[in-house]
C-alpha positions, 0 to 999 in steps of 0.5 A: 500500500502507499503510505502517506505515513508508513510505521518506520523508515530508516536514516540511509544515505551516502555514508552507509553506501561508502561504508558497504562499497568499502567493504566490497572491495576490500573482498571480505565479507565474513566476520572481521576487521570491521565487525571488531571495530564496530564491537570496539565502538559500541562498547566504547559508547555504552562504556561495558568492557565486551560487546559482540556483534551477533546475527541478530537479538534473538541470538543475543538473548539465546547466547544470554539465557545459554551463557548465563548457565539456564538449563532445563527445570530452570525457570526465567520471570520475564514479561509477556508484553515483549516480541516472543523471542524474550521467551523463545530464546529462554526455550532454546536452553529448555528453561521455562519461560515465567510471565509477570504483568506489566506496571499499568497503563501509564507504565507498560514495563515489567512490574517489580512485585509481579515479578517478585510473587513469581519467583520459586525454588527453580527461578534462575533468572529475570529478564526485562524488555524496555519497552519502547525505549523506556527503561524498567524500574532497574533500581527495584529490579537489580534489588530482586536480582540481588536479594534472590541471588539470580542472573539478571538479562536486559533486552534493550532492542528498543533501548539503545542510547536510553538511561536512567539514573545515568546507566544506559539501557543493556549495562545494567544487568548482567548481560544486554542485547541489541536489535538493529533490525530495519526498524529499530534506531539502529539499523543494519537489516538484520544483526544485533549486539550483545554486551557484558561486564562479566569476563566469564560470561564474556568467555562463554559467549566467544565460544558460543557465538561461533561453534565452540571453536578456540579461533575464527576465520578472520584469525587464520586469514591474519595468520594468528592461528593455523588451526581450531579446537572446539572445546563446547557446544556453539551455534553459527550467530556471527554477523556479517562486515556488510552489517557491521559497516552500516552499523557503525554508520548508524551508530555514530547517528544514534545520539542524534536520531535519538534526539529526533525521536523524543522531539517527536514523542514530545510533539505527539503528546502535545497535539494528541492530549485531551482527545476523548477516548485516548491514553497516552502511557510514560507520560512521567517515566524517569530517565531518558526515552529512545523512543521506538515506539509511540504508543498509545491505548484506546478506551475500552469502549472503542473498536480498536479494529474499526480505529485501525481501518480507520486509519489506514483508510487515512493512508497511516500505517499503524501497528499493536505492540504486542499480541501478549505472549502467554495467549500465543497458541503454543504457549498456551497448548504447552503450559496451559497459560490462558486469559486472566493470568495477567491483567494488565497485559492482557488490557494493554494487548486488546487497546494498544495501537502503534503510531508512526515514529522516525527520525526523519518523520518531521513534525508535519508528518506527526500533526497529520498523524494527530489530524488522522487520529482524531478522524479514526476516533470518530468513526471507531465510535460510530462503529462502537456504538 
């Protein structure tokens, strides 16, 4: 369809085509020089002593759950307003994904006490998604963790360059992951990065990420090795140097895009406030946003169908972040989980809709957005009525 506001575009220009040529001509194309300086950069500007790029953050998160020791019987108290690869990933390791209810309709993180009524004997981890870009209660978090004596995981793919308290968003916990898919802030297509503190978690995951081999190719190309062992089991999650290329382009944009997102969000707040039948959640959140998303959650009362035809019948592009997890089909064939297990959540999946946020959107493009709304509002309550 053609959009006259599409969800998300990207910020691409000449840099990340020079970036891409470059390494085309250098004729390396697998992990190496590039992807180590893009790790280097990213580590440097989240201020952790490891960072490795990754074939994307479902890979990060698995590496995470694997490298942080989850095995089967193991269970993980994470949130089910999340995309589903927070918990698949804790799957892979035969961990038992545990769904805790978010914080309310004005904060659509994780809740501290729901998470701490979940834990039991067999809890070996918490893993937090700050939704949108806006960081979770970490100070309480990082409290459980601790008190509870248990791993602590950030999927930060909608967080990069977000803080609160003056950490940034991945660095808080023991291990952070990334997502550059194509409409995250940073952006390669595909790819991700995952990051630590912890040197031995840091061992485990160079291990894992590429077979459980002692060195890489790139290594042998330099002559720094004429051979491997492999001394665990590993999985093929490298990233490739065309990924890495743009991701440095776009990570020296981020700051900047950044900036433009929350301007964004501030004028959407601006021009949408007071309209009859809509909430805008993180209107007081503490810290500094990314601003992914911008959401917003109709009344109850309102066809959220009828709004979402509504505007794509006035050419924007809308998306609902997210269908909860624990109503998947699998999830509830293979655990039992139902409705009514987690309130909030559950009202935040049947009433959230996804309005248009990118960094070269414009503010005219946010007051078109806000002009449509209002239009879609009237006819969803026509139609509700």
């Amino acid at each position: 369809m053609n959009w006259k506001v599409a969800l998300s575009d990207i910020d691409m220009d000449d840099a990340e085509l020079a970036a891409v040529v470059g390494v085309l001509k250098s004729r390396w194309l697998s992990m190496g020089q590039v992807t180590q300086e893009f790790e280097r950069q990213f580590a440097d500007y989240l201020g952790v002593k490891h960072a490795f790029a990754v074939a994307n953050c479902t890979s990060a998160l698995h590496l995470a759950y694997a490298a942080l020791g989850l095995g089967p019987g193991d269970e993980v108290v994470l949130p089910s307003l999340s995309f589903v690869a927070t918990a698949n990933a804790a799957l892979y390791t035969g961990a038992r994904p545990v769904f805790a209810d978010v914080t309310s309709l004005d904060d659509l993180n994780i809740c501290p006490d729901d998470v701490e009524r979940r834990i039991t004997s067999r809890t070996r981890a918490i893993a937090v998604m700050h939704y949108g870009g806006h960081l979770c209660a970490m100070d309480r978090i990082v409290d459980l963790a601790q008190r509870y004596d248990l791993a602590l995981v950030e999927d930060a793919a909608h967080a990069p360059g977000a803080t609160i308290h003056g950490q940034k968003a991945g660095t808080i916990g023991d291990v952070g992951c990334f997502s550059f898919f194509s409409n995250k802030n940073l952006v390669t297509g595909e790819g991700g990065m995952i990051v630590t503190n912890r040197d031995d978690v840091a061992d485990r995951i160079k291990l894992m990420r590429s077979h459980g081999m002692t060195t890489l190719t790139w290594e042998r190309h330099g002559g720094h090795a004429h051979s491997y062992d492999v001394v665990a089991v590993g999985y093929n999650y490298r990233i490739d140097e065309i990924r890495s290329a743009l991701g440095l382009v776009q990570l020296g944009k981020l700051e900047r895009n950044n900036e433009r997102r929350r301007g964004l969000a501030d004028l959407y707040r601006e021009k949408l406030t007071g309209f009859p039948g809509v909430h805008i959640p993180f209107g007081d959140h503490a810290g500094t946003s990314a601003c992914h998303i911008f959401p917003i959650l109709l009344d109850e009362t309102i066809s959220r169908r009828a709004f979402i035809e509504a505007m794509r019948d006035e050419g924007i592009q809308t998306s609902v972040h997210y269908p909860p997890i624990h109503l998947f089909s699998y999830y509830r064939e293979r655990f039992g989980y139902g409705e009514g297990m987690l309130p909030v959540t559950e009202a935040v999946g049947k009433r959230e809709v996804t309005l248009p946020l990118f960094p070269t959107m414009g503010p005219e493009l946010v007051e078109l957005v806000a002009r449509s709304v209002e239009i879609a509002l009237e006819r969803a309550i026509e139609v509700t009525s």
